[in-house]
PDB file of the backbone (N, CA, C, O) and the ligand in Angstrom, with CONECT records:
HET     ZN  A 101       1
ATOM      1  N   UNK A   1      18.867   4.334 -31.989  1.00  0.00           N
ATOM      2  CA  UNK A   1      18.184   4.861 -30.810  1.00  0.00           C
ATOM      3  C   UNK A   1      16.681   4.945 -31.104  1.00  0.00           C
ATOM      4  O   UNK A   1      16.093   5.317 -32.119  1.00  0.00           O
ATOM      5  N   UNK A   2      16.312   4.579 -30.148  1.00  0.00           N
ATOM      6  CA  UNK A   2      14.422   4.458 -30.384  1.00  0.00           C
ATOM      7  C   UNK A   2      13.560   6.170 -30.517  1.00  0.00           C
ATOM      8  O   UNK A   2      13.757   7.014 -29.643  1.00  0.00           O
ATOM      9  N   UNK A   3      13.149   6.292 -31.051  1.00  0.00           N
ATOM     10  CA  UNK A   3      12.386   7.837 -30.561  1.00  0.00           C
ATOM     11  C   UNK A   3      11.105   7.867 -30.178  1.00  0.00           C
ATOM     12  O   UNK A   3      10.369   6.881 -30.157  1.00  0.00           O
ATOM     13  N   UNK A   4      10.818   8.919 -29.884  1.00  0.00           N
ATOM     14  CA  UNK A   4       9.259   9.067 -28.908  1.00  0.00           C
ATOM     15  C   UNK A   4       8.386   8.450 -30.097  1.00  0.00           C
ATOM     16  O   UNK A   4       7.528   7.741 -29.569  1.00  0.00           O
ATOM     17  N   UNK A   5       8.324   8.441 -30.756  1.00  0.00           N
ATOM     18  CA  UNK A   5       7.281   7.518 -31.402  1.00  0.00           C
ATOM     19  C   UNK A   5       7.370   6.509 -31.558  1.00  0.00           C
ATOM     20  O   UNK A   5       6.186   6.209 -31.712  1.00  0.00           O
ATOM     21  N   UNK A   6       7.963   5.536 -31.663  1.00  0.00           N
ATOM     22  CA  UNK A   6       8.263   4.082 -31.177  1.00  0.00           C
ATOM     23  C   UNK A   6       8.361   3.850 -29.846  1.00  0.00           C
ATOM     24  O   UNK A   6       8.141   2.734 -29.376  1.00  0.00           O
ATOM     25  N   UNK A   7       8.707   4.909 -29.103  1.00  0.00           N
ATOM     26  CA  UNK A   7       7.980   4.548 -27.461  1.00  0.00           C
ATOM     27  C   UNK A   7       6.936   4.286 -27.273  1.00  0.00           C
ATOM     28  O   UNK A   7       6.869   3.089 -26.996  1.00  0.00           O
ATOM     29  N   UNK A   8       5.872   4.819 -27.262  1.00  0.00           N
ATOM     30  CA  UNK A   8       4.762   5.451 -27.476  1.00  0.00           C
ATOM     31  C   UNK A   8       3.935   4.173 -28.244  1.00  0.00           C
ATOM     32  O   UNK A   8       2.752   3.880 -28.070  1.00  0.00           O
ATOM     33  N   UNK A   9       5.019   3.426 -29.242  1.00  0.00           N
ATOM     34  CA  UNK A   9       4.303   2.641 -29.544  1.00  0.00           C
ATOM     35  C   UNK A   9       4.492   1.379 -28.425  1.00  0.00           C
ATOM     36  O   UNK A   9       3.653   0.722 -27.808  1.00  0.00           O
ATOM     37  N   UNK A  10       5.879   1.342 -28.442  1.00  0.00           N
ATOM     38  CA  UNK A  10       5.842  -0.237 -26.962  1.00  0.00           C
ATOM     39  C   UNK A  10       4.920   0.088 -26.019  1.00  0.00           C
ATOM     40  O   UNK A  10       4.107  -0.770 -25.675  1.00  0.00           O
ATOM     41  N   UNK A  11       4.892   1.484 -25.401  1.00  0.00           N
ATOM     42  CA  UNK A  11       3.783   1.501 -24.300  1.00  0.00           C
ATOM     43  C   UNK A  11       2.595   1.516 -24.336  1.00  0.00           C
ATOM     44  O   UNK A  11       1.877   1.442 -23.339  1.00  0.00           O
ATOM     45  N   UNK A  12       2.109   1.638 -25.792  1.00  0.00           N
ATOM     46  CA  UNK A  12       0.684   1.388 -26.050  1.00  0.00           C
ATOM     47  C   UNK A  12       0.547  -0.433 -26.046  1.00  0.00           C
ATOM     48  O   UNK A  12      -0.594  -0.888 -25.970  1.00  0.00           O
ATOM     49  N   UNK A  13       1.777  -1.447 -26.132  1.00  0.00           N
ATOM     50  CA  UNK A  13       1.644  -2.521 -26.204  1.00  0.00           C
ATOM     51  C   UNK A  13       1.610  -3.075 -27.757  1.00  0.00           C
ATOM     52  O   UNK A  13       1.742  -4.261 -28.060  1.00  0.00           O
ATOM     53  N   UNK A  14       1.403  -1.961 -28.704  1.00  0.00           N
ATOM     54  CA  UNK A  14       1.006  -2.151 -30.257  1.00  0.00           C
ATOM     55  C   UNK A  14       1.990  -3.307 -30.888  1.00  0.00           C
ATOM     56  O   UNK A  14       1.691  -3.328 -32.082  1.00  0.00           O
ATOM     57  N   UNK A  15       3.092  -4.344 -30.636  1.00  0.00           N
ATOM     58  CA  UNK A  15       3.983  -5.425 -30.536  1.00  0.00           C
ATOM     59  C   UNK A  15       3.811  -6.067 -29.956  1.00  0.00           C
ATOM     60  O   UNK A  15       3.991  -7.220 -30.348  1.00  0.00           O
ATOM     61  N   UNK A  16       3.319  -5.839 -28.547  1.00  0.00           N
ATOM     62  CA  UNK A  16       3.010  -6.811 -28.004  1.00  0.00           C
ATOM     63  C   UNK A  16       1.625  -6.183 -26.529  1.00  0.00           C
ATOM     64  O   UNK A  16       1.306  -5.076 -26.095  1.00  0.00           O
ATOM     65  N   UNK A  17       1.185  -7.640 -26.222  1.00  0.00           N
ATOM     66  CA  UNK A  17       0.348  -7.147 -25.331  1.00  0.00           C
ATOM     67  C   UNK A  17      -0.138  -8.003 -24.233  1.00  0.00           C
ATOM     68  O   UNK A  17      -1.182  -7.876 -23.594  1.00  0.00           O
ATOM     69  N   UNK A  18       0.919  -9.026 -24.097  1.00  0.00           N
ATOM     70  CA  UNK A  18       0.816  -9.614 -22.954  1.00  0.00           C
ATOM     71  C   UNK A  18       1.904  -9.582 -21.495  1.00  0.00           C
ATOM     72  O   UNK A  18       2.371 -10.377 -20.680  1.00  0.00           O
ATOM     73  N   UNK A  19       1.931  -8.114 -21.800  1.00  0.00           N
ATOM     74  CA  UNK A  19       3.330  -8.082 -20.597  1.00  0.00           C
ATOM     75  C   UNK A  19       2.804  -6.466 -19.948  1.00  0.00           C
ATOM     76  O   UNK A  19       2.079  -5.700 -20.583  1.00  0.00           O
ATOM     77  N   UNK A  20       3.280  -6.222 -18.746  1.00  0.00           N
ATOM     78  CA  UNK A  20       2.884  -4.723 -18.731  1.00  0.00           C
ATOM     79  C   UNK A  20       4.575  -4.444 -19.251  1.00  0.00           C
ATOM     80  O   UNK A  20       5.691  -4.942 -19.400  1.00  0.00           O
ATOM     81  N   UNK A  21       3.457  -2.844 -19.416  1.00  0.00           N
ATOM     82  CA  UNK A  21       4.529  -2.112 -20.704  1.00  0.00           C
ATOM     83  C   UNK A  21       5.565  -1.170 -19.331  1.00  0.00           C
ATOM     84  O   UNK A  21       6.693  -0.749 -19.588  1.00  0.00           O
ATOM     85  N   UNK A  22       5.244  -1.081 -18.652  1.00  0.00           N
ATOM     86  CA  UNK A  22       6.529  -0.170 -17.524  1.00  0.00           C
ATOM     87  C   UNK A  22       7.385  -1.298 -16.569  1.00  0.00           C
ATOM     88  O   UNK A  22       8.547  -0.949 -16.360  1.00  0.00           O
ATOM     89  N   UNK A  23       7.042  -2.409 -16.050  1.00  0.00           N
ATOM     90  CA  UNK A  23       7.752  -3.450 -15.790  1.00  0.00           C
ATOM     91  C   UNK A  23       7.777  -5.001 -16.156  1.00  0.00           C
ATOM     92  O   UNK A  23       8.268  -5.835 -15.396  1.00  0.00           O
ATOM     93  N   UNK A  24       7.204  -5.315 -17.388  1.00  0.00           N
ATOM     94  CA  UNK A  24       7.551  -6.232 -17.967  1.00  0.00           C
ATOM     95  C   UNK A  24       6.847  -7.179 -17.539  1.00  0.00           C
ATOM     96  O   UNK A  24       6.589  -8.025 -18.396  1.00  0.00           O
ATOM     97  N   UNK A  25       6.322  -7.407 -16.248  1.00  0.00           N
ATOM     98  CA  UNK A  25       5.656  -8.579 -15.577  1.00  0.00           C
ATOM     99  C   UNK A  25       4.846  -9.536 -16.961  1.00  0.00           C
ATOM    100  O   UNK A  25       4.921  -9.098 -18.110  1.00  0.00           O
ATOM    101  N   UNK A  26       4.427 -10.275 -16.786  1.00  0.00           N
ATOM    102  CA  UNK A  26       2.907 -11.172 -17.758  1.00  0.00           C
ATOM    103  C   UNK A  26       2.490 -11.992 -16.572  1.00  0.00           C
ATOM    104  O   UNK A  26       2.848 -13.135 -16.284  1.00  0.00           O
ATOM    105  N   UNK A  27       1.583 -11.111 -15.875  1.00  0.00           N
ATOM    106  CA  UNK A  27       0.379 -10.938 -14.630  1.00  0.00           C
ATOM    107  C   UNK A  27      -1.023 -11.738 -15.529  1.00  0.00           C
ATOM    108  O   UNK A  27      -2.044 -12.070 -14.927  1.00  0.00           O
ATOM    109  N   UNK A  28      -0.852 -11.938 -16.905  1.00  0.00           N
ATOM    110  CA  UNK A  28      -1.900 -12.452 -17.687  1.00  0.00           C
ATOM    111  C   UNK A  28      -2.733 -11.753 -18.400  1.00  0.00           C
ATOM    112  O   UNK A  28      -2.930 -10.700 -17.794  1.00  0.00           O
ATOM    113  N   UNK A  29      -3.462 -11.792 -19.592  1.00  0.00           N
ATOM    114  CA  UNK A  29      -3.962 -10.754 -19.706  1.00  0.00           C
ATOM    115  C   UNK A  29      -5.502 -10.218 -19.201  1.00  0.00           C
ATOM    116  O   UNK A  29      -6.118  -9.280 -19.707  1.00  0.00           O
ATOM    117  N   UNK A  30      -5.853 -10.879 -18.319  1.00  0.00           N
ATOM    118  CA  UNK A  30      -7.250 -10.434 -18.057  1.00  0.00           C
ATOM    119  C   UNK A  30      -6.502  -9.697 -16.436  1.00  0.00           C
ATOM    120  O   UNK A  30      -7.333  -9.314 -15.612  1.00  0.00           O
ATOM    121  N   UNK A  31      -5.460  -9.588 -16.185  1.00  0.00           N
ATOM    122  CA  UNK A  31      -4.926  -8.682 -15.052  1.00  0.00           C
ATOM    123  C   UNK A  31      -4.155  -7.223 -15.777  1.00  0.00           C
ATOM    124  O   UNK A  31      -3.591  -6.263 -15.251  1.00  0.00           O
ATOM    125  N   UNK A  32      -4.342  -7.460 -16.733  1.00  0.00           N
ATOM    126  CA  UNK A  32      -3.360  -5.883 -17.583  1.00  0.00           C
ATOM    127  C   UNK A  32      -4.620  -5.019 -17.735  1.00  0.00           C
ATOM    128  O   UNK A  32      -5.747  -5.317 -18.131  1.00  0.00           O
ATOM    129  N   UNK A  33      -4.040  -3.737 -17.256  1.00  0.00           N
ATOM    130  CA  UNK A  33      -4.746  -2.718 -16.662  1.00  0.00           C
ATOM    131  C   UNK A  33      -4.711  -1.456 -18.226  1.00  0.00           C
ATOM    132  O   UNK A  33      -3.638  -1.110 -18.721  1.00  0.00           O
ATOM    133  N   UNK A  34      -6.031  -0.973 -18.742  1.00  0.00           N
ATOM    134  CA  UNK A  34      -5.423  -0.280 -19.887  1.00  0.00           C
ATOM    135  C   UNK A  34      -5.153   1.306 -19.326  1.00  0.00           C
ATOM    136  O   UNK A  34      -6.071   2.108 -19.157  1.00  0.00           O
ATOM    137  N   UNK A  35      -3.864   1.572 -19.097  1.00  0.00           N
ATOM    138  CA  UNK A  35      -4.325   2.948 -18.777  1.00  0.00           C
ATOM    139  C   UNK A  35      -4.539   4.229 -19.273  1.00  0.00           C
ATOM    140  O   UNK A  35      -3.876   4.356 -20.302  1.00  0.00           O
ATOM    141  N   UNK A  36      -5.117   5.156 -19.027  1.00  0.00           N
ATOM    142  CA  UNK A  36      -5.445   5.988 -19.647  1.00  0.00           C
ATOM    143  C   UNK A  36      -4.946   7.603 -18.754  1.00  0.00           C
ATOM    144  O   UNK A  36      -4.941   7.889 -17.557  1.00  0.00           O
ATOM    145  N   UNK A  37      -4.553   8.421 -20.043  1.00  0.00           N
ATOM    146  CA  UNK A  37      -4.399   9.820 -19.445  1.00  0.00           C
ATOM    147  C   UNK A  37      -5.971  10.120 -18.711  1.00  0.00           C
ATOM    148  O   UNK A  37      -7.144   9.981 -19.058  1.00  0.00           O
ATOM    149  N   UNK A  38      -5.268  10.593 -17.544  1.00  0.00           N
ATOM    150  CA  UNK A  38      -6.925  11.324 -16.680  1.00  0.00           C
ATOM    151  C   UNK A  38      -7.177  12.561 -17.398  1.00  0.00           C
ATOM    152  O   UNK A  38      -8.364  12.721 -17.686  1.00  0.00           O
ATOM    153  N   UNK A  39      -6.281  13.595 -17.810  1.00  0.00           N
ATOM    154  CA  UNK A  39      -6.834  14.795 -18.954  1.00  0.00           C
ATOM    155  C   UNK A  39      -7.629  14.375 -19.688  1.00  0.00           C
ATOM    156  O   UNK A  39      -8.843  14.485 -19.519  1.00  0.00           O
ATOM    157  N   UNK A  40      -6.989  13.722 -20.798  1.00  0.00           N
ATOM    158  CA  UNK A  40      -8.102  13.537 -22.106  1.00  0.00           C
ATOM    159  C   UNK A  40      -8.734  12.470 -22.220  1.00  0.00           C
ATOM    160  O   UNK A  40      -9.710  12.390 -22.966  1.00  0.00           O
ATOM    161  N   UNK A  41      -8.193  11.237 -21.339  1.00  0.00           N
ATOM    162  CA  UNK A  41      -8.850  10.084 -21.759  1.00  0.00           C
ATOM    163  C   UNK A  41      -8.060   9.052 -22.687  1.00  0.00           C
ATOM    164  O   UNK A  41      -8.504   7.927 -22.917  1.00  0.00           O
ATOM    165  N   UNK A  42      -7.045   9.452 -23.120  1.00  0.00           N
ATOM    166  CA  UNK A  42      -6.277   8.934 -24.259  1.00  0.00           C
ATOM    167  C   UNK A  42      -6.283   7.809 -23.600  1.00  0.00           C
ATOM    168  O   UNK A  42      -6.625   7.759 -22.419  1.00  0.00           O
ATOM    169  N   UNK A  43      -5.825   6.549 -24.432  1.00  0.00           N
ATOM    170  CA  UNK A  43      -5.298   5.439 -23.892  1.00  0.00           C
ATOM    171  C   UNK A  43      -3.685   5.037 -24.101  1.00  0.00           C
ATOM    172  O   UNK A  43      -3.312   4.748 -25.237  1.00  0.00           O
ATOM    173  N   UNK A  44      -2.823   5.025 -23.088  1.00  0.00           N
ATOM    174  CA  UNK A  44      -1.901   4.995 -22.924  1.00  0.00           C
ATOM    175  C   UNK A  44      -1.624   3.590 -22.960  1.00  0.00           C
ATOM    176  O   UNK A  44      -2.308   2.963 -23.769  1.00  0.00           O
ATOM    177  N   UNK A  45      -0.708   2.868 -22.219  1.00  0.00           N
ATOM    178  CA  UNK A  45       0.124   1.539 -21.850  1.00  0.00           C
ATOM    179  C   UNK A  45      -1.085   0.807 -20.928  1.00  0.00           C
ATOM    180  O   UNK A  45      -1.807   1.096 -19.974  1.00  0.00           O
ATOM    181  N   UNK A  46      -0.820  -0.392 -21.886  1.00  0.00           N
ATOM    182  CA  UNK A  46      -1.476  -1.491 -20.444  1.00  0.00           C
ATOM    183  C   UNK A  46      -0.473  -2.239 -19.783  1.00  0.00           C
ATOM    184  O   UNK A  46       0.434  -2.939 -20.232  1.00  0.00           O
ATOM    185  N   UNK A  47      -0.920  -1.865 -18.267  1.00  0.00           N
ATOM    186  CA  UNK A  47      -0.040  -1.706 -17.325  1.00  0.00           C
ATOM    187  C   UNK A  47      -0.777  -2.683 -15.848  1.00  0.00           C
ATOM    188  O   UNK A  47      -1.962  -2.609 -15.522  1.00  0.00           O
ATOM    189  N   UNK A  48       0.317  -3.577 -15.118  1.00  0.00           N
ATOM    190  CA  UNK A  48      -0.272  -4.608 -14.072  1.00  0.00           C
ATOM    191  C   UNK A  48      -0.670  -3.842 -12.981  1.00  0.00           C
ATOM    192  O   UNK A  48      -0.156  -2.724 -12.977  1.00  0.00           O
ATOM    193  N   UNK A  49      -1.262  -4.032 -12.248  1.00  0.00           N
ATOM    194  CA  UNK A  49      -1.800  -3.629 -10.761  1.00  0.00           C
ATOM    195  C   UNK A  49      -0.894  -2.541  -9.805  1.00  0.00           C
ATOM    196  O   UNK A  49      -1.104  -1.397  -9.401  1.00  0.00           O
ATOM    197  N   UNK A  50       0.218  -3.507  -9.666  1.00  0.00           N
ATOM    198  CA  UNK A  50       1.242  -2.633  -9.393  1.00  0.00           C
ATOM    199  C   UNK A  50       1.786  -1.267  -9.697  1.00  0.00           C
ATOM    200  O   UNK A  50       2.201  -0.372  -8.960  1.00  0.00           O
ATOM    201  N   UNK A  51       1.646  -1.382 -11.161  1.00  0.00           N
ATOM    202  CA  UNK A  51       2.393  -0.267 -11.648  1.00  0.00           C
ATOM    203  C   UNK A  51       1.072   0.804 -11.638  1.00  0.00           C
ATOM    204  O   UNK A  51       1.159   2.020 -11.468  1.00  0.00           O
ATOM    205  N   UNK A  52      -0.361  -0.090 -11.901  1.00  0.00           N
ATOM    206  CA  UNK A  52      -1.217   1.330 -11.985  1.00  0.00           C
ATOM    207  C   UNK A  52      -0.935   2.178 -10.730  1.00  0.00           C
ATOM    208  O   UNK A  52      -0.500   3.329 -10.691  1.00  0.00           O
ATOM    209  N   UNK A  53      -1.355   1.172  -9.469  1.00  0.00           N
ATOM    210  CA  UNK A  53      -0.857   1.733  -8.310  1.00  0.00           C
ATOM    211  C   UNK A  53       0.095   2.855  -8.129  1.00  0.00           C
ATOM    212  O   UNK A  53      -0.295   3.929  -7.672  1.00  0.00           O
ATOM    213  N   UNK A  54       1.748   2.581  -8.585  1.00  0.00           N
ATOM    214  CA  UNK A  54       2.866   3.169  -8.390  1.00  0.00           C
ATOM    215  C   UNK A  54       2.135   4.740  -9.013  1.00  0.00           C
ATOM    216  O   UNK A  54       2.261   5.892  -8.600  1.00  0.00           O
ATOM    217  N   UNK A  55       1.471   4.254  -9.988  1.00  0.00           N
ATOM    218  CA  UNK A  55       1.429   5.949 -11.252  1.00  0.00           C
ATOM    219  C   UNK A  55       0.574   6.677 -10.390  1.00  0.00           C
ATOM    220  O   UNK A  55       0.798   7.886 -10.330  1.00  0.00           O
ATOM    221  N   UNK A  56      -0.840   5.985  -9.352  1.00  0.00           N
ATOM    222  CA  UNK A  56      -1.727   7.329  -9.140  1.00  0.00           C
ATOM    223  C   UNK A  56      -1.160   7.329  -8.256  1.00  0.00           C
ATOM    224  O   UNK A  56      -1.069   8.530  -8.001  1.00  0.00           O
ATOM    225  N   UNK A  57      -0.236   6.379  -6.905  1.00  0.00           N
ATOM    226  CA  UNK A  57       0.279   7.166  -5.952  1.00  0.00           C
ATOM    227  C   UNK A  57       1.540   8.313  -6.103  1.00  0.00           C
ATOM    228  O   UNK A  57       1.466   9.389  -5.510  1.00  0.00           O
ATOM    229  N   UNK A  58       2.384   8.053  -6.729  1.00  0.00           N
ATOM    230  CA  UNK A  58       3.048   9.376  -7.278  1.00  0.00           C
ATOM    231  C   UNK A  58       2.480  10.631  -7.803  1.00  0.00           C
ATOM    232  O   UNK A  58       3.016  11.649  -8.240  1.00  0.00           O
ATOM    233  N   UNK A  59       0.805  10.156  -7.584  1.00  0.00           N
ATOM    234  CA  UNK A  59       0.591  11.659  -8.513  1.00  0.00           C
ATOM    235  C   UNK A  59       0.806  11.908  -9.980  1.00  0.00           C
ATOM    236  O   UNK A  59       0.542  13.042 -10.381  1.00  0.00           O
ATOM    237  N   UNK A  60       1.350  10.806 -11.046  1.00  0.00           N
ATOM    238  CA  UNK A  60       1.690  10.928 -11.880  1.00  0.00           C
ATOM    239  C   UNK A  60       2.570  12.138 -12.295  1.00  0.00           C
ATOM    240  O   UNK A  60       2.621  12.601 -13.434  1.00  0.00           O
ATOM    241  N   UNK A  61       3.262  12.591 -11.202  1.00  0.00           N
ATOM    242  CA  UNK A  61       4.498  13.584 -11.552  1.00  0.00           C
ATOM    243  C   UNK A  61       5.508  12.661 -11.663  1.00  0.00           C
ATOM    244  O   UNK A  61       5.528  11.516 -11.212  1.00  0.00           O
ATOM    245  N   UNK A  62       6.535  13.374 -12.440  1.00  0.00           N
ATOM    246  CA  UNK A  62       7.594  13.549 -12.925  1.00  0.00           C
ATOM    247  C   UNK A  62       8.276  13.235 -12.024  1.00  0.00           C
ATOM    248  O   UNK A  62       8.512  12.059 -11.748  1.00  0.00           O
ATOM    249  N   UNK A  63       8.784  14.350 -11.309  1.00  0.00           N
ATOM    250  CA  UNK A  63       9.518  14.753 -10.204  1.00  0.00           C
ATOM    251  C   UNK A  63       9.473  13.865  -9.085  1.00  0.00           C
ATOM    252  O   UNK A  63      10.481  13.441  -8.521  1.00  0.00           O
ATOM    253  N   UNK A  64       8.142  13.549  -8.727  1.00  0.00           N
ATOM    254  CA  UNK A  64       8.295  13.017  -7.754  1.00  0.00           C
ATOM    255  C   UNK A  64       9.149  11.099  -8.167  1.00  0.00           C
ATOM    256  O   UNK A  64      10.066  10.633  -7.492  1.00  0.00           O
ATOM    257  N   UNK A  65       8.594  10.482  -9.205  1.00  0.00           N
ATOM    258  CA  UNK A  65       9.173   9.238  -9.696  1.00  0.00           C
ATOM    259  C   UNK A  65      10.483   9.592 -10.151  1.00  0.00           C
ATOM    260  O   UNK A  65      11.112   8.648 -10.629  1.00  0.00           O
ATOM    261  N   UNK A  66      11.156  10.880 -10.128  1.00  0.00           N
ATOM    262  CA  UNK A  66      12.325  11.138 -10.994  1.00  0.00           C
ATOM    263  C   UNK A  66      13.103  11.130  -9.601  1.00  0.00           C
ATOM    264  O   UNK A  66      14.078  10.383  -9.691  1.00  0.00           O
ATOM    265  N   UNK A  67      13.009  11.615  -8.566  1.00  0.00           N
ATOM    266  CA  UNK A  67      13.698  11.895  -6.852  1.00  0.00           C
ATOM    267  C   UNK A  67      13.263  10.082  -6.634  1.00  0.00           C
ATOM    268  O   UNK A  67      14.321   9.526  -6.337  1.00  0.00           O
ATOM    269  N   UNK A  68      12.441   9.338  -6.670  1.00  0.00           N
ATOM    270  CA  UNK A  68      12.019   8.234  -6.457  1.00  0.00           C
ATOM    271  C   UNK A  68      12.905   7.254  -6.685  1.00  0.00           C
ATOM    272  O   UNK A  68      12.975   6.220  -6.020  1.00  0.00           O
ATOM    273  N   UNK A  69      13.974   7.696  -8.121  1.00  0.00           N
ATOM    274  CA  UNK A  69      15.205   6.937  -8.228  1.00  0.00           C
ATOM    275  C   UNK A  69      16.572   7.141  -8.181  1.00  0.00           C
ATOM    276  O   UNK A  69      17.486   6.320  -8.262  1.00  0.00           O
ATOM    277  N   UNK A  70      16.600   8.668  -8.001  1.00  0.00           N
ATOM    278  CA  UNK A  70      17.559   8.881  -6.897  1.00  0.00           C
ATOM    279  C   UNK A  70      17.666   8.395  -5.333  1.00  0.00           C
ATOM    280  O   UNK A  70      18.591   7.689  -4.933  1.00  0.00           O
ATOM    281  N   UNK A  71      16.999   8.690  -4.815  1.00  0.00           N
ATOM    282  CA  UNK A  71      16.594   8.313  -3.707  1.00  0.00           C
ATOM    283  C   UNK A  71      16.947   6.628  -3.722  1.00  0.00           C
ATOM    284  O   UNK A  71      17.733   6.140  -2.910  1.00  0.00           O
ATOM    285  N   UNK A  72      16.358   5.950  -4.601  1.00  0.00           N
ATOM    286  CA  UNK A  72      17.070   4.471  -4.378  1.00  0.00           C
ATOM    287  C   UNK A  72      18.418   4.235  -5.438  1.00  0.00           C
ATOM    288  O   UNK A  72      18.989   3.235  -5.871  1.00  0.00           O
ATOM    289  N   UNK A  73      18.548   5.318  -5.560  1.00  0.00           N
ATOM    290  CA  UNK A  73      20.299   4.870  -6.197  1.00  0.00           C
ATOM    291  C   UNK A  73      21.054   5.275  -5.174  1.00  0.00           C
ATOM    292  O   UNK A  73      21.964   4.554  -4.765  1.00  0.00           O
ATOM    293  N   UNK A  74      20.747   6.665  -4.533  1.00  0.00           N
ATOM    294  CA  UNK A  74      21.595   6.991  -3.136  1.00  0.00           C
ATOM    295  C   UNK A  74      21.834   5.580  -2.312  1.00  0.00           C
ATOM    296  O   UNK A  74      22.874   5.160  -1.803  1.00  0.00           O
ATOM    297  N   UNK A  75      20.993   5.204  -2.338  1.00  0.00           N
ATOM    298  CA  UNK A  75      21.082   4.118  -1.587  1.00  0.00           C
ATOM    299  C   UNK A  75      21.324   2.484  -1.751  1.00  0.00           C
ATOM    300  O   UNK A  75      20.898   1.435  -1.269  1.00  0.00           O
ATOM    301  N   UNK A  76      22.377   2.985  -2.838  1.00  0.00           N
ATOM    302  CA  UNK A  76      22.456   1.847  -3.254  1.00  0.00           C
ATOM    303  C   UNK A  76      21.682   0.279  -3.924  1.00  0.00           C
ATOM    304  O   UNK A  76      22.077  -0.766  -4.441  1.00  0.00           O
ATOM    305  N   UNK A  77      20.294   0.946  -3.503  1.00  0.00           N
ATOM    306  CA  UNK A  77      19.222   0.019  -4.200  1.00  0.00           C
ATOM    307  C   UNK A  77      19.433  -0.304  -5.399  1.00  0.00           C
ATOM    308  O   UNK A  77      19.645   0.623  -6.181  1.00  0.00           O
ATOM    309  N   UNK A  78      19.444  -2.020  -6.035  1.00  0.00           N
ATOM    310  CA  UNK A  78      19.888  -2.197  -7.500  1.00  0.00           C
ATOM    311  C   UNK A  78      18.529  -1.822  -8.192  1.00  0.00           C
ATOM    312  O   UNK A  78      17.538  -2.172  -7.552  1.00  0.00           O
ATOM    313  N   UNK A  79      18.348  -1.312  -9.130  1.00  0.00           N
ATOM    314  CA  UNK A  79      17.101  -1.200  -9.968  1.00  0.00           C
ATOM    315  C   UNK A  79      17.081  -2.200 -10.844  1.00  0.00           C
ATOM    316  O   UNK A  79      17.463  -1.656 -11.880  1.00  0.00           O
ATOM    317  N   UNK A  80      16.893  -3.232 -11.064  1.00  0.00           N
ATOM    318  CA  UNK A  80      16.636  -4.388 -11.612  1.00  0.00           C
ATOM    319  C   UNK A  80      15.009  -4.989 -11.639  1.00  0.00           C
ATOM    320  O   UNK A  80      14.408  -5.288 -10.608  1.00  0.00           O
ATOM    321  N   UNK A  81      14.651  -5.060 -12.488  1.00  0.00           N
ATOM    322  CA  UNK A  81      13.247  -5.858 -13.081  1.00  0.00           C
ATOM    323  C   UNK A  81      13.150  -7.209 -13.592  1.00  0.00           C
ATOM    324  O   UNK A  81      13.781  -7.780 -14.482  1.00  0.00           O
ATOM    325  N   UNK A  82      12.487  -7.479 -13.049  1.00  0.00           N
ATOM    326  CA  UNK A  82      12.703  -9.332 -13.617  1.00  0.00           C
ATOM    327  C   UNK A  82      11.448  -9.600 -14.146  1.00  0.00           C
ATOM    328  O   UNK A  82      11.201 -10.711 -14.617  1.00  0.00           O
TER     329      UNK A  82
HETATM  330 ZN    ZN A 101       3.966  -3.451 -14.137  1.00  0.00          ZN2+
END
């Protein structure tokens, strides 16, 4: 089983760094987005357009992306990433 520190490392990209790190896309790399915590500044996962999108419109809560997949499992939505 992987632990938070080997997460932490895929989502920093530190293996690799031509894919975004939350859906896998390779958008190329002059389209990978580096993102960063808005608190401190840290640098987190580089991440495609999309997904930066998805993170500030959720608000970067929890909760709200956590009901986000309930909400499409209720409904039968497949969660699949390609
Ligand atoms: Zn993405």
């Amino acid at each position: 089983m992987i632990n938070k520190a080997q997460r932490i490392s895929n989502w920093r990209g530190e293996n690799h760094v031509n894919f975004c790190a939350v859906c896998g896309c390779h958008p190329g790399q002059d389209n990978l987005i580096q993102d960063k915590n808005p608190s401190s500044g840290a640098n987190r996962g580089r991440l495609c357009t999309d997904c930066i999108t998805l993170l500030r419109l959720s608000k970067e809560s929890p909760r709200i992306l956590a009901n986000m997949i309930v909400y499409l499992e209720d409904f039968d939505i497949r969660l699949e990433i390609d």
